[in-house]
N, CA and C atoms as a LAMMPS dump frame, in Angstrom:
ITEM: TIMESTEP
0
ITEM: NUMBER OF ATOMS
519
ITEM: BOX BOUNDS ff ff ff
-5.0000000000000000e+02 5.0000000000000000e+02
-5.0000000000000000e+02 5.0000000000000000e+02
-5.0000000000000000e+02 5.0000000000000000e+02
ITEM: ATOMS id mol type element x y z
1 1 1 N 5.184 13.068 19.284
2 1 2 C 6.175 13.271 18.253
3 1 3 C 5.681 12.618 16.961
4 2 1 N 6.157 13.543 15.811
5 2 2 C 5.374 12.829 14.452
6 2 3 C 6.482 11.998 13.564
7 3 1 N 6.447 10.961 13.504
8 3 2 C 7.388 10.209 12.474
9 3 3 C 6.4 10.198 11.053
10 4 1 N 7.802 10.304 10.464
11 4 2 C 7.523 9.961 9.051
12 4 3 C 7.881 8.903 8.306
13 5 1 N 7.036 8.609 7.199
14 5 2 C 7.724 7.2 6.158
15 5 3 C 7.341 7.335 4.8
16 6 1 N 8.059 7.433 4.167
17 6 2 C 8.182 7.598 2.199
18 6 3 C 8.271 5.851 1.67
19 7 1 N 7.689 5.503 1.331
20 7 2 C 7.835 3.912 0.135
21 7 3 C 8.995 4.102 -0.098
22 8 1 N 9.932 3.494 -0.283
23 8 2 C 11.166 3.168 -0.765
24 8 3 C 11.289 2.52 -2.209
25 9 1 N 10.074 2.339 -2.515
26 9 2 C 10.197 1.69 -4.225
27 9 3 C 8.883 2.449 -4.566
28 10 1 N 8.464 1.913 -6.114
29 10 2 C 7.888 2.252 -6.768
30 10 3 C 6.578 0.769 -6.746
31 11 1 N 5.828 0.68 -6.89
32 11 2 C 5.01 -0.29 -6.747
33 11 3 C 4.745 -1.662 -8.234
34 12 1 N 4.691 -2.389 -7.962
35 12 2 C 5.772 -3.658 -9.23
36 12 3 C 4.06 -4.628 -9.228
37 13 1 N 4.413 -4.983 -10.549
38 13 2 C 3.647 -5.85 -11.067
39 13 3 C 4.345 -7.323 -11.5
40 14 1 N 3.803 -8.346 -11.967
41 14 2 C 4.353 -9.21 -12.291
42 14 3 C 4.404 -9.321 -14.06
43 15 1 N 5.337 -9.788 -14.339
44 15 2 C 5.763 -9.491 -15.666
45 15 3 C 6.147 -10.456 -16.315
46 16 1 N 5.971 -11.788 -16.052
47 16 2 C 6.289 -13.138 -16.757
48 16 3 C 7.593 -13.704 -16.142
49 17 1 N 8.493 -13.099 -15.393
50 17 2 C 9.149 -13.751 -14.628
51 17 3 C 9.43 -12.85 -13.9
52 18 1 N 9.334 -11.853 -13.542
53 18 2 C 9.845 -11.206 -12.309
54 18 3 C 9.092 -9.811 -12.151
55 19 1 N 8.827 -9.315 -10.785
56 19 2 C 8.201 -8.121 -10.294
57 19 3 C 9.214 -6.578 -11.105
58 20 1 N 8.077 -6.109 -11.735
59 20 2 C 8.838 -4.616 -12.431
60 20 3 C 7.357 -3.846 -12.14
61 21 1 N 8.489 -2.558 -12.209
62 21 2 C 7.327 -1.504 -11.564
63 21 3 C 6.487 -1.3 -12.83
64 22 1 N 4.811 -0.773 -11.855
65 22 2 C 4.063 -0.403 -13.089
66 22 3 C 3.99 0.849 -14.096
67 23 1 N 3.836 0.745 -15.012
68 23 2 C 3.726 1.879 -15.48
69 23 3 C 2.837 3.122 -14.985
70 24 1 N 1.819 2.777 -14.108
71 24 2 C 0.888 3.932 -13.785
72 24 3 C 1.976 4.594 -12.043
73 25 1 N 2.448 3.579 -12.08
74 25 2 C 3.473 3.784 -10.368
75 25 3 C 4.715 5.026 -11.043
76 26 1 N 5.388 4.276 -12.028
77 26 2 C 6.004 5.257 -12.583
78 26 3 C 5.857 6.55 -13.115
79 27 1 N 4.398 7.136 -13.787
80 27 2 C 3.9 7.787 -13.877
81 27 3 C 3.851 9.142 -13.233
82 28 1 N 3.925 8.649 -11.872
83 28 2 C 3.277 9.23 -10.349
84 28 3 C 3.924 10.361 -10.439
85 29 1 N 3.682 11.816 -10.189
86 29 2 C 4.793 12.752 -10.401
87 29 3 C 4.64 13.356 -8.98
88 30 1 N 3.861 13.032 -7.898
89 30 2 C 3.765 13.812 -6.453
90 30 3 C 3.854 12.723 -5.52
91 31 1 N 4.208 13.346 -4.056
92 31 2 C 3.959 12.578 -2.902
93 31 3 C 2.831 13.039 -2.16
94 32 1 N 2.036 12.843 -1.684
95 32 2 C 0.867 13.047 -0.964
96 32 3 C 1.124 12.156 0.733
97 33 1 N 0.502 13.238 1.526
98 33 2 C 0.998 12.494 2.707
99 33 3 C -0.281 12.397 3.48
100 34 1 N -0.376 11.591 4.215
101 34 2 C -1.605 10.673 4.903
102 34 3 C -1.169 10.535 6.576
103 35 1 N -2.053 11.291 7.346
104 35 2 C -1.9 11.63 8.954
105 35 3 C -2.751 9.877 9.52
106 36 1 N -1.757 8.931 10.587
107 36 2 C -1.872 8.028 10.476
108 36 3 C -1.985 8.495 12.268
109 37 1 N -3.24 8.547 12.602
110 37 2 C -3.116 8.711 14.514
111 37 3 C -3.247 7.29 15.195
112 38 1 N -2.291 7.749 16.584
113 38 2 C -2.256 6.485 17.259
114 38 3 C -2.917 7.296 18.464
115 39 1 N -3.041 6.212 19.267
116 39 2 C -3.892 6.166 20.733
117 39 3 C -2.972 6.998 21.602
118 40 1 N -1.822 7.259 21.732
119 40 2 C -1.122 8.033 21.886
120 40 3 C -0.917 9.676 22.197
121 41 1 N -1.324 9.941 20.835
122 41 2 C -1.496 11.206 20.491
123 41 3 C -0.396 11.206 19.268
124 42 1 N 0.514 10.924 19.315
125 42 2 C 1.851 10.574 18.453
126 42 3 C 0.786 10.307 16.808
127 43 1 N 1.428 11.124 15.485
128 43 2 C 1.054 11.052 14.561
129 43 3 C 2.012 10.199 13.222
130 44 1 N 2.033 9.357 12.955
131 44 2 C 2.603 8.467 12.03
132 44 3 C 2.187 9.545 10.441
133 45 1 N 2.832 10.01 9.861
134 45 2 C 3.058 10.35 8.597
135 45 3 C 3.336 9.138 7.417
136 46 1 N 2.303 9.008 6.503
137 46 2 C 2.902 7.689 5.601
138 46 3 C 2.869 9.135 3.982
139 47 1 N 4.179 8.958 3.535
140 47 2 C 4.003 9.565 2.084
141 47 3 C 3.712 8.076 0.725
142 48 1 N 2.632 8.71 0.01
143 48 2 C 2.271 7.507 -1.07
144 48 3 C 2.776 8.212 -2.736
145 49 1 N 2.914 7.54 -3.384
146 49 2 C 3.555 8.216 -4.576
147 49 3 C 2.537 8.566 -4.948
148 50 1 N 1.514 9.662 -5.651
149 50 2 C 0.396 9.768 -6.576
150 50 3 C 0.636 10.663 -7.978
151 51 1 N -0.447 10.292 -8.694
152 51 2 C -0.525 11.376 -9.854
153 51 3 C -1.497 12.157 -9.942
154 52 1 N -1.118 13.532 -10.353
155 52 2 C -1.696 14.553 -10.08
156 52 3 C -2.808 14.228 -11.162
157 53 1 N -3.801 14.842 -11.042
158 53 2 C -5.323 14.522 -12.228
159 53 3 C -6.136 15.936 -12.152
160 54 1 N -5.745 16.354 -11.298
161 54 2 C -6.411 18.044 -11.11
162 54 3 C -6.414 18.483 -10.191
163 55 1 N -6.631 20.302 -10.145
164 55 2 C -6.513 21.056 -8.954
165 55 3 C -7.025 20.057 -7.995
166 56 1 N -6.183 19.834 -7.018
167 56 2 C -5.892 19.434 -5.403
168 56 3 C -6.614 18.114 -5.36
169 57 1 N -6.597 17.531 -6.481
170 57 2 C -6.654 15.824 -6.959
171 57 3 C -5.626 15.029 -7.118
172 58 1 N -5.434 14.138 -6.275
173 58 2 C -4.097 12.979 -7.061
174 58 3 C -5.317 11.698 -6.804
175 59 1 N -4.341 10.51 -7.549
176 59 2 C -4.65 9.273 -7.876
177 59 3 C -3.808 8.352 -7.199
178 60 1 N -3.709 7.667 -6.272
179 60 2 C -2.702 7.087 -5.463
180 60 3 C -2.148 6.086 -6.72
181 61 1 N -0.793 5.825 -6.524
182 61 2 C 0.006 5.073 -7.408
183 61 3 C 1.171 4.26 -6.542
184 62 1 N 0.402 3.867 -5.203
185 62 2 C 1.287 3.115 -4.591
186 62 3 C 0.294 2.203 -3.336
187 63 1 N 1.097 1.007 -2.942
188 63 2 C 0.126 0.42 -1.711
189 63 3 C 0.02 1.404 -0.555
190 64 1 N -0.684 1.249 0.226
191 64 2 C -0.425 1.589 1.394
192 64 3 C -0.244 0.42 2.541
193 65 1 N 1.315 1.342 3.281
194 65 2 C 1.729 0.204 4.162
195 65 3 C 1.51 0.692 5.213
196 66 1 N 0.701 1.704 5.765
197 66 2 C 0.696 2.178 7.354
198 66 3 C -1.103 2.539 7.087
199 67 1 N -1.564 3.553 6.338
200 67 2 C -2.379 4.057 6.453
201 67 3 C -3.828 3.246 5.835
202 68 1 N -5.089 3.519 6.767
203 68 2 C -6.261 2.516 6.491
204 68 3 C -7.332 3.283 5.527
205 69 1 N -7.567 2.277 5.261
206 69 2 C -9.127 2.957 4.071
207 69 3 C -8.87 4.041 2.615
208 70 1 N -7.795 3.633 2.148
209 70 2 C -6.832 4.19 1.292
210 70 3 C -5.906 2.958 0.457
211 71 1 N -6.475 2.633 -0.818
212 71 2 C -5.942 2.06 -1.724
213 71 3 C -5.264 2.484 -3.176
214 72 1 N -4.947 1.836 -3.893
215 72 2 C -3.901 1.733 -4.764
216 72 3 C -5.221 1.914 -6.077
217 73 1 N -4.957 3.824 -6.985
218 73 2 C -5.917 4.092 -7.785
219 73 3 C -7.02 4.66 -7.037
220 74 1 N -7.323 4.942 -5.559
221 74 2 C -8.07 5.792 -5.275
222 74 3 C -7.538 7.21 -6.069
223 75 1 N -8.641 8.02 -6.206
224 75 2 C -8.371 9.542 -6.303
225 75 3 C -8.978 10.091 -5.086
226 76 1 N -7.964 11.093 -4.462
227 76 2 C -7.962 11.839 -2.931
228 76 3 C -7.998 13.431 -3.268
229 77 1 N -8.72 13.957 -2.692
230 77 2 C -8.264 15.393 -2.273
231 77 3 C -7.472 15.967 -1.543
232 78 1 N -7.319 16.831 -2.048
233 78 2 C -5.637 17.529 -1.213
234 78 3 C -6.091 18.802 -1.042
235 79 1 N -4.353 19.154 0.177
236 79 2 C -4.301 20.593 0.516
237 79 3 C -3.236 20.684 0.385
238 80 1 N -2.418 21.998 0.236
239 80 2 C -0.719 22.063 0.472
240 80 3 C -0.831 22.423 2.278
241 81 1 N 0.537 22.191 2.822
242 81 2 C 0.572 22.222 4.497
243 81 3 C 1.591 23.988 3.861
244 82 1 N 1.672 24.088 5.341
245 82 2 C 1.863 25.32 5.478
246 82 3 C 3.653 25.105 5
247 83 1 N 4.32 24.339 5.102
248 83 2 C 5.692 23.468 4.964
249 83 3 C 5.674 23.391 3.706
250 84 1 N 4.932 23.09 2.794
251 84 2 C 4.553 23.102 1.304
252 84 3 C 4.282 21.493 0.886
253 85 1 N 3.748 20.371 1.687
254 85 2 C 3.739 19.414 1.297
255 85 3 C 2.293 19.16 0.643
256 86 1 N 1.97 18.207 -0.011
257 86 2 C 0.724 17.698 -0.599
258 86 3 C -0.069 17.015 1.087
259 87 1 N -1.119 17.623 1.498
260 87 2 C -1.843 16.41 2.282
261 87 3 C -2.907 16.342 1.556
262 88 1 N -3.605 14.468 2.026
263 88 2 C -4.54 14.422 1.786
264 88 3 C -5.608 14.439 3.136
265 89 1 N -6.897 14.976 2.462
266 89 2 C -8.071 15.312 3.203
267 89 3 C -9.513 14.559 2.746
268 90 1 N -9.526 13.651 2.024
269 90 2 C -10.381 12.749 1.88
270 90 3 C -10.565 11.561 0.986
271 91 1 N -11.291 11.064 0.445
272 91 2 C -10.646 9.951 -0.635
273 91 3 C -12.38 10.334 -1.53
274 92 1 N -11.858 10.772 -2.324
275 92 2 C -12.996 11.419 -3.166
276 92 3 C -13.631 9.992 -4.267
277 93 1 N -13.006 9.466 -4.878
278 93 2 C -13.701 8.324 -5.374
279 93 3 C -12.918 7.278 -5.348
280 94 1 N -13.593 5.825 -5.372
281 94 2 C -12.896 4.625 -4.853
282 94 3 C -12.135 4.147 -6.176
283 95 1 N -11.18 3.454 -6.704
284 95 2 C -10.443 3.011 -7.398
285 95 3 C -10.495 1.224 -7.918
286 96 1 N -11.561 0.631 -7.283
287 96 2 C -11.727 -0.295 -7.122
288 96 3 C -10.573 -1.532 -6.968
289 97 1 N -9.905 -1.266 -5.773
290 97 2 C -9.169 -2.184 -5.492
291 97 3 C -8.922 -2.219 -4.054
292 98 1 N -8.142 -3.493 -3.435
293 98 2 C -8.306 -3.922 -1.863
294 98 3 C -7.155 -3.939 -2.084
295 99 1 N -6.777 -3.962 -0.327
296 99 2 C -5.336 -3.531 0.232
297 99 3 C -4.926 -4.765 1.12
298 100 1 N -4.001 -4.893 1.073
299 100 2 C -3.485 -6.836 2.436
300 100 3 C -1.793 -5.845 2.387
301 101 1 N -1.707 -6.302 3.669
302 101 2 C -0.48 -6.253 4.338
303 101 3 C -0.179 -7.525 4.767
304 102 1 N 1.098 -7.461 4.36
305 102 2 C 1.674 -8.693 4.832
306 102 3 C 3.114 -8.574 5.526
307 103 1 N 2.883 -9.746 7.195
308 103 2 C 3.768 -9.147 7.853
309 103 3 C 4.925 -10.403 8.38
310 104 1 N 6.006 -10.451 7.871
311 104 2 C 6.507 -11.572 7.755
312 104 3 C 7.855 -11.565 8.942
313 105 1 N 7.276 -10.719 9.712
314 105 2 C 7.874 -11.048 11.606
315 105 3 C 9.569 -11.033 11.594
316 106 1 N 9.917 -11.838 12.659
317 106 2 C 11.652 -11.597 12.931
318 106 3 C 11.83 -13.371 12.59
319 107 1 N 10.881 -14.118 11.936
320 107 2 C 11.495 -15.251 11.506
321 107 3 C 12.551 -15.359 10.175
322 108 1 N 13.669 -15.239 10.131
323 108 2 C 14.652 -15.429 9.263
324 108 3 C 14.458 -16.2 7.863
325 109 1 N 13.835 -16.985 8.176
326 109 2 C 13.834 -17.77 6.593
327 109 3 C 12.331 -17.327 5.789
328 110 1 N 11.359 -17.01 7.034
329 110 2 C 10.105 -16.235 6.268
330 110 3 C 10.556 -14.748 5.46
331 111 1 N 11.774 -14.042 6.435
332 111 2 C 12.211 -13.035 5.808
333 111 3 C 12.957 -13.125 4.954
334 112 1 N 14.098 -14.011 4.598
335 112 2 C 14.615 -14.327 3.662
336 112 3 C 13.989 -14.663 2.312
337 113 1 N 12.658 -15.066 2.451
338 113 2 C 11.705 -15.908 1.111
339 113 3 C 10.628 -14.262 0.645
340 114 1 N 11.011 -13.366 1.158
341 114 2 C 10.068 -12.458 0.978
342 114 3 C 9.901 -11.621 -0.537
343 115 1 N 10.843 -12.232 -1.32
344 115 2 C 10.787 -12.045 -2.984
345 115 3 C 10.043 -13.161 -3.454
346 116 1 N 9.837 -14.468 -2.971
347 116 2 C 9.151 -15.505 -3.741
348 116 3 C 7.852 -15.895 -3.248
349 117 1 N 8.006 -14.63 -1.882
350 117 2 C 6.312 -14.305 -1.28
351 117 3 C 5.808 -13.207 -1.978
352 118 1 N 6.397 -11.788 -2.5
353 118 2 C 5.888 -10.931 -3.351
354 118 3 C 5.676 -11.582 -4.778
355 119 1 N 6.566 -12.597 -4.901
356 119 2 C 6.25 -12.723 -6.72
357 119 3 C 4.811 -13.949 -6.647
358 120 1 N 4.634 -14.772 -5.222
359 120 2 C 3.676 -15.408 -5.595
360 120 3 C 2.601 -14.825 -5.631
361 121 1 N 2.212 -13.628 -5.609
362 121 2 C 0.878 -12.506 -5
363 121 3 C 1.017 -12.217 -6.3
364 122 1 N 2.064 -11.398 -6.742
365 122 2 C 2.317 -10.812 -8.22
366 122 3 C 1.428 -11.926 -9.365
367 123 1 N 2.213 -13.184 -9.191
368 123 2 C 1.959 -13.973 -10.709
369 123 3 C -0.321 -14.226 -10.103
370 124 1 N -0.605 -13.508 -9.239
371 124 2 C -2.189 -13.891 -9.337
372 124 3 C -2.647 -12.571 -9.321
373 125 1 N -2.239 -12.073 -9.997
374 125 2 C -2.746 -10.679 -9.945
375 125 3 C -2.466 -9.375 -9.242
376 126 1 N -1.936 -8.939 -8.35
377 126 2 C -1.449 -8.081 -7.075
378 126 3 C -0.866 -7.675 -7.716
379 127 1 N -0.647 -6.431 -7.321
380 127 2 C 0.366 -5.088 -7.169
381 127 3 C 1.146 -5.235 -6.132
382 128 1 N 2.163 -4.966 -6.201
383 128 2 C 3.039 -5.412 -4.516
384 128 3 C 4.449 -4.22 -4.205
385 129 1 N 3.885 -3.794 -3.148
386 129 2 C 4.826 -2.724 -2.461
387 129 3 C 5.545 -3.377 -1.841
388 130 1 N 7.056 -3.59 -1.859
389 130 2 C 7.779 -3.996 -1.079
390 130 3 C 8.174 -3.172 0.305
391 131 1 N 7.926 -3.037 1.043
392 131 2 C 8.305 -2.007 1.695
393 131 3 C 9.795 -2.068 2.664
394 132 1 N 9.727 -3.572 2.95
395 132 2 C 10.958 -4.088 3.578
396 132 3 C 11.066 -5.538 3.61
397 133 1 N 12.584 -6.187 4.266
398 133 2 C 11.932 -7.813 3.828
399 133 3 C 11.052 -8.228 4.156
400 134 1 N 10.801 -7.136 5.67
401 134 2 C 9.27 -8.051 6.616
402 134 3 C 8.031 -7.495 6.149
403 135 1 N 7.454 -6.626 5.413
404 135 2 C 6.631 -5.995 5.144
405 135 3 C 6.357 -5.586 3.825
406 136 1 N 5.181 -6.44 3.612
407 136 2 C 4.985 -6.018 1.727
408 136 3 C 3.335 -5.604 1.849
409 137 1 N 2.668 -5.11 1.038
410 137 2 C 1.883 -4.227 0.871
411 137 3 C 1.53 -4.627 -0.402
412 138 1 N 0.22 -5.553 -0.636
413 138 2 C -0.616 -5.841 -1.464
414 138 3 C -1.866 -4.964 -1.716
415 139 1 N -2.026 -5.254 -3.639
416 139 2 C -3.41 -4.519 -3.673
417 139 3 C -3.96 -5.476 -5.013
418 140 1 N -4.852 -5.64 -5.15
419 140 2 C -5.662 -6.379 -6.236
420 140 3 C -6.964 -6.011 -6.625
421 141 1 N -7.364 -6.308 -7.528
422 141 2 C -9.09 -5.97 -7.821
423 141 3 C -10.115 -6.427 -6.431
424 142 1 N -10.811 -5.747 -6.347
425 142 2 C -11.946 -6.141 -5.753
426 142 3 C -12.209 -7.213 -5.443
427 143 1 N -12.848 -7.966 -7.043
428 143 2 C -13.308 -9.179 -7.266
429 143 3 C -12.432 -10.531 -7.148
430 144 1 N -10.925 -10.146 -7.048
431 144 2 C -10.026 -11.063 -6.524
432 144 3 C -9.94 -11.177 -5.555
433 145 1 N -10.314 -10.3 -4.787
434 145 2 C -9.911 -9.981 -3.083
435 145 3 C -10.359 -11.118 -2.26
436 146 1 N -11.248 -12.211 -2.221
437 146 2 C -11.598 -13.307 -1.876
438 146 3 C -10.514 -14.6 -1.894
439 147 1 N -10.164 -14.259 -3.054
440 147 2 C -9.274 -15.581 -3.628
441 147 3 C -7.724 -15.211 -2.817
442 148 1 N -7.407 -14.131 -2.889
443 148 2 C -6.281 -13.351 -2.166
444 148 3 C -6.636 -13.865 -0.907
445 149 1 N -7.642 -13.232 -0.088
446 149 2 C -7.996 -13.54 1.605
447 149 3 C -7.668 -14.532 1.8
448 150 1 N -8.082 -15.78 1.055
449 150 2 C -7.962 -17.453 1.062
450 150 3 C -6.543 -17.87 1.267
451 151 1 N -5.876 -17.597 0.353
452 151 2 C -4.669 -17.864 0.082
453 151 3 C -3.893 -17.274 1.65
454 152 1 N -4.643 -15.932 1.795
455 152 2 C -3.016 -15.69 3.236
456 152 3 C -3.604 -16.113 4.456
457 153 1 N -5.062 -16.722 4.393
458 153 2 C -5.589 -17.316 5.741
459 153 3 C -4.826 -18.607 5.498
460 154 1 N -4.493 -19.033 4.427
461 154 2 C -3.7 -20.71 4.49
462 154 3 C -1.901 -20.682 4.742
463 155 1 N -1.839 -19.378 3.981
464 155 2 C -0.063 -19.143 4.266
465 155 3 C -0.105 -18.442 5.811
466 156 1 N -0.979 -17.97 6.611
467 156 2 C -0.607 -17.707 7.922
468 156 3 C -0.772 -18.951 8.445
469 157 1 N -1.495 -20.012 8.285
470 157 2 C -2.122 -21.463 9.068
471 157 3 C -0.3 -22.34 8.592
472 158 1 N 0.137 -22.107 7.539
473 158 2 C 1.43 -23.078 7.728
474 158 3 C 2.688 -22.211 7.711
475 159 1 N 2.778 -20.487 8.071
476 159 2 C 4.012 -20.015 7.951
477 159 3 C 3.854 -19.028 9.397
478 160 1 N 4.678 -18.232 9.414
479 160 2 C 4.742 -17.253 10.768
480 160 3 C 4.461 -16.021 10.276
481 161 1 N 3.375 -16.309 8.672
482 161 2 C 3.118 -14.649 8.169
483 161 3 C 1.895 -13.987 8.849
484 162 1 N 1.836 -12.931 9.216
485 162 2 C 1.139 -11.827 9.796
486 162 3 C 0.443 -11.614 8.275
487 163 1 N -1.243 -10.932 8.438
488 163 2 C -1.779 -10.509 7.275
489 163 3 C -2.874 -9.707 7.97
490 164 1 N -3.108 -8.596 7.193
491 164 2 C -4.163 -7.825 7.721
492 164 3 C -5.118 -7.455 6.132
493 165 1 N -6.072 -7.082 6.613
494 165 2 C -6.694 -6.459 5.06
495 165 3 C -7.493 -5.131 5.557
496 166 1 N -6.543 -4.06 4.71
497 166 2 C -7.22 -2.745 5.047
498 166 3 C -7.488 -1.955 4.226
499 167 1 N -8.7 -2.573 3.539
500 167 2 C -9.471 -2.166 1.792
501 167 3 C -9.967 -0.886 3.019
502 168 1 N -10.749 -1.131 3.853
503 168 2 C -11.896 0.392 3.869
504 168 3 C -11.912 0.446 5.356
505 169 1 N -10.826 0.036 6.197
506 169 2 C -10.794 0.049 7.481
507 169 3 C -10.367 1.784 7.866
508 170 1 N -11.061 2.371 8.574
509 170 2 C -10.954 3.458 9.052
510 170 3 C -10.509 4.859 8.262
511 171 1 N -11.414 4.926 7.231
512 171 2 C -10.548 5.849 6.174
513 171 3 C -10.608 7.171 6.096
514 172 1 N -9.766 7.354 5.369
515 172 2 C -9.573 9.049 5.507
516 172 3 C -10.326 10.143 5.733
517 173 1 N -10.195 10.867 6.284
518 173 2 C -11.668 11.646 6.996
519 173 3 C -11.642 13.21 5.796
C-alpha cells in the first residue's frame, strides 16, 4: 500500500528573531513527488514544494523529511504520472546544500522545545522544515555541514534527539 505526505509548511529561515519562510520557498509554484521504497514493497510518497525552471525541470524549495539523496535547491527532472502529478526521475544538478533530520522522539519536553530547537539551527545558518513537533528537517551549505554535524552529535550526547544526515544517501535514480 502507498502512503502519502505533503510538508505542511513552507520552509523558514531565520530572520533576526524568529523563523519566516524563505522567499525562494515561497516562490515554489509546483509539488513534485519523490517514490520513497521500503523493504516491504510498500511505497512512501513524500511531495516537496519546487519551482518550475523548465520543461520537466523544478528546483526543490523545501527540506526533505522522508526522501534520501535529495536536497533543498537541487534541480530534478520530471515526468507527469498518468493521475497528472509532477514525479521526479532524477536529480539533474546538485544545489549545493546538505540535509539533517532531526528526530525529537515521544520525550515531551524535547517535543515541547522543538521551536527553540528549529530557531537554534536557523540563527547558524539552516533552512528548517518543520514538519511536526518531533520532526524537523534541516538544510545548510555544504561548507557548514561540519559545524552542523558537530553540534547534533553533542545535542544527541545530552538530549533524547535522534539525527540523521541524508545530503547524498541513496538518491534518486
Amino acid at each position: 500500500m502507498s502512503e502519502y505526505r505533503q510538508h505542511p509548511s513552507r520552509t523558514a529561515e531565520w530572520a533576526g528573531s524568529s523563523l519566516v519562510p524563505t522567499q525562494s520557498a515561497s516562490d515554489a509554484d509546483t509539488e513534485v513527488w519523490f517514490a520513497v521504497p521500503s523493504d516491504s514493497g510498500d511505497v512512501l510518497w513524500e511531495a516537496l514544494h519546487a519551482e518550475t525552471i523548465g520543461p520537466d525541470l523544478v528546483q526543490i524549495r523545501a527540506v526533505p523529511a522522508w526522501v534520501y539523496g535529495v536536497n533543498f535547491d537541487d534541480t530534478v527532472a520530471t515526468v507527469r504520472s498518468a493521475e497528472g502529478s509532477i514525479v521526479a526521475t532524477n536529480v539533474s544538478q546538485r544545489g549545493n546544500q546538505a540535509t539533517f533530520r532531526l528526530w525529537l522522539g515521544e520525550d515531551p519536553d524535547l517535543a515541547a522545545a522543538w521551536q527553540s530547537i528549529a530557531g537554534r539551527y536557523g540563527q547558524r545558518g539552516c533552512l528548517v522544515d518543520a514538519i511536526s513537533t518531533n520532526l524537523i528537517a534541516l538544510s545548510c551549505p555544504v561548507e557548514n555541514a561540519p559545524l552542523i554535524r558537530d553540534l547534533l552529535v553533542h545535542e544527541e550526547q545530552t538530549t533524547a534527539l535522534i539525527w540523521e544526515d541524508s545530503t547524498h544517501t541513496n538518491p534518486v535514480q
